[in-house]
Structure formats: C-alpha cells, structure tokens
N, C-alpha and C positions, 0 to 999 in steps of 0.2 A: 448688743448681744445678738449673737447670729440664733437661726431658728433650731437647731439642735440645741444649743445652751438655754435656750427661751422655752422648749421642751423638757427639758433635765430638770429645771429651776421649777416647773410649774407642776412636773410630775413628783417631785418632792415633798415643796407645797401640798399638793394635795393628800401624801402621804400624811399628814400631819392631820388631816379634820377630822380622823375618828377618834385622834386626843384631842382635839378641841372639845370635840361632844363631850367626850367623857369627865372632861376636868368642870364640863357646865356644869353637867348630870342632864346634861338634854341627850334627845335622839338624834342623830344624824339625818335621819330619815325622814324626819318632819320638816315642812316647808313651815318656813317663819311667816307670823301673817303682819302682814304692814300696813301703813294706813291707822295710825293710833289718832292722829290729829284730823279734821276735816275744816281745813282754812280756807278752803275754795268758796268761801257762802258769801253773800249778799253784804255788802259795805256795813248795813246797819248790823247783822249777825257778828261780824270781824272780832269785837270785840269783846261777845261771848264766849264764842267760839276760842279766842288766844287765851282766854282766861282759863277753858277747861284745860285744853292744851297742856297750859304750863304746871297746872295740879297734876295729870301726870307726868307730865317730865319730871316734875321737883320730887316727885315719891318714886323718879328712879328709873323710869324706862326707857330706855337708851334709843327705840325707834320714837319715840314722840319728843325727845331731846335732838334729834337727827332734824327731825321734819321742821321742829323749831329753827334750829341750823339752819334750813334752806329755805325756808318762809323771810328770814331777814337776810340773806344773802340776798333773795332774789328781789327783796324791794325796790324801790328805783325813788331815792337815792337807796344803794345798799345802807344795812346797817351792819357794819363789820364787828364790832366789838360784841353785839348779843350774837350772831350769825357764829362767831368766835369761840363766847362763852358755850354754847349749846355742843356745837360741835366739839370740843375738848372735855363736855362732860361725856357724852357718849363714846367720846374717843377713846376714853377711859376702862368702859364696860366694851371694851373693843369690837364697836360697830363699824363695819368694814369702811363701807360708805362715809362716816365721819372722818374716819382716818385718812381714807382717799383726800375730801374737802379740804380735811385739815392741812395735809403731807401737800397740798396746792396751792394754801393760802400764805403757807410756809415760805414756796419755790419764788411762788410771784411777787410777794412782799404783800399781801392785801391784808391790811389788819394787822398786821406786825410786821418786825424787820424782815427781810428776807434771810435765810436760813438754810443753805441747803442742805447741811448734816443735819439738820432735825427733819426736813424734808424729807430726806432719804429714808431717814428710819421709819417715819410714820407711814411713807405709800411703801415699803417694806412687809411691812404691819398689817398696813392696810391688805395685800397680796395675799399671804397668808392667811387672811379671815375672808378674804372672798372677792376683794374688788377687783373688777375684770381688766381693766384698764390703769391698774395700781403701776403694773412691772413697766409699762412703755413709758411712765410719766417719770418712775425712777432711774430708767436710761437717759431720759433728757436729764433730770437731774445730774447724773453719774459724769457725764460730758461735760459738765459746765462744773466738775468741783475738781480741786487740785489734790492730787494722790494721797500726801497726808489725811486731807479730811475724808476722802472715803474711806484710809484705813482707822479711823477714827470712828465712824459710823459703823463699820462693817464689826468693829470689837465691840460697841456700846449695842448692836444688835448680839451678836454672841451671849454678849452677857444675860441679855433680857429673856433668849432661849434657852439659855442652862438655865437658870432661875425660873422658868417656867417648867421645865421637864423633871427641875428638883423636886417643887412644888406636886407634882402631880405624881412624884414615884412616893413622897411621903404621904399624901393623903388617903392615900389606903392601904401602904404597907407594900407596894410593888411597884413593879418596873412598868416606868409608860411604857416600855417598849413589846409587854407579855400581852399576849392575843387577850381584844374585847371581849368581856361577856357573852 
C-alpha cells in the first residue's frame, strides 16, 4: 500500500473511534490503564501471582486475558495453545493487541494452521481498535494471499462492519453517523 493509501486507510480508521467509544459507553478521552496482571515476581511468587491473574481474566477482563496471552507466549518453551486460548478470549472483547497476536499467530502458523483470510481479518480488526503495527503485517499478509481469498476477507470484513454500525444505530434509536453527545 503506497503512503497516500496508508494515510486514507488510517485516517478512516480513526474516523471510527468516537463510535468505538460510544458503542462501549466509554470516553474516548480516557487513557486505558494496563497492567491488571503482575507476573514479573520472584519464581516462588509465580504461582500466586497466575492464580490471581486468571480470576480476573475469567470474570472478564480482556487486559489481564491479553497479559495472560503474552505471559505464555513468551515462555520458553512457548505455550501456544493457553497463549491461544487467552488471546482469542480478549480478541473477542476486541482488544487491539490480542488481535494483532492473534491475526500473527494466524499468518505464521504458531498454534494453529496457518490461515491468512483469518489473518487478515483479525490485524484488520486489530487496526481499527488501535494496533500501530496491525496495517503493515496485513500487507505482508495481502502479498502472500491469492485474489479470491482477499476478496473473500475483504466481504466477511464488510459484513462484520455493517453489523457493527447496525448494532450501534439500533441501540439508541439513531444514526452512528449523527454528531456525539
């Protein structure tokens, strides 16, 4: 994608996050605080610490689902399949970051078959929610899939954003598109 298109595409994107906010019911204007897990401790601490961790991730919150994600990715040997699980629960509550992981774990084959229509869509996704490095990983992707499947990605994304934008004109009785509060 040349830098004009890479510009179009990003200033788009961003057009889109004061309906993210709004379809949360968050503020835009709040910086999200991160850091829900603290796995960095002492060998003996490790398995305190994952234990709280995972209480809350399991009640739901998609940054400490994330951190889980990159706590067993980054093990050595990795552990892909929890590494997997974490990040596809987050991926879900569309945490940019998970998406990214995921939409690479996707590309590269780690953890599952390789995949690049699902790839695509997910650093797609990802991009959209915020990961900075989403759009150049789905260029590599885009080069390496055969036209059929990107216009097969590119429709199964369509779909996911009308269905989002339906979602958010019906929930309060107007148009995502009518000026923010």
């Amino acid at each position: 994608m040349n830098r004009t298109g890479r510009a179009l595409t990003l200033g788009c994107l961003l057009l889109l996050q004061p309906l993210l906010a709004l379809a949360e019911g968050g503020n835009s204007l709040l910086i999200p605080t991160t850091g829900r897990c603290t796995l960095n401790v002492q060998p003996q601490d490790l398995a305190s610490a994952l234990k709280t961790c995972e209480q809350v991730a399991d009640a739901g919150d998609a940054q400490a689902q994330y951190e889980l994600g990159e706590y067993f990715y980054a093990q050595a040997p990795k552990n892909l399949n929890k590494a997997l699980d974490w990040y596809q629960k987050a991926s879900l509550q569309g945490h940019a970051e998970a998406q990214y992981r995921l939409g690479s774990m996707f590309f590269r084959g780690e953890g599952v078959k390789a995949n690049n229509v699902q790839a695509y869509i997910l650093l797609k996704m990802a991009a959209v929610n915020g990961a900075e490095d989403a759009l150049d990983m789905a260029d590599e992707v885009t080069e390496q899939m055969p036209r059929d499947d990107l216009e097969h990605a590119t429709q199964v994304l369509g779909q996911i954003f009308r269905k989002y934008l339906l979602e958010l004109q019906n929930a309060e009785g107007r148009s995502p598109f009518s000026p923010l509060p």
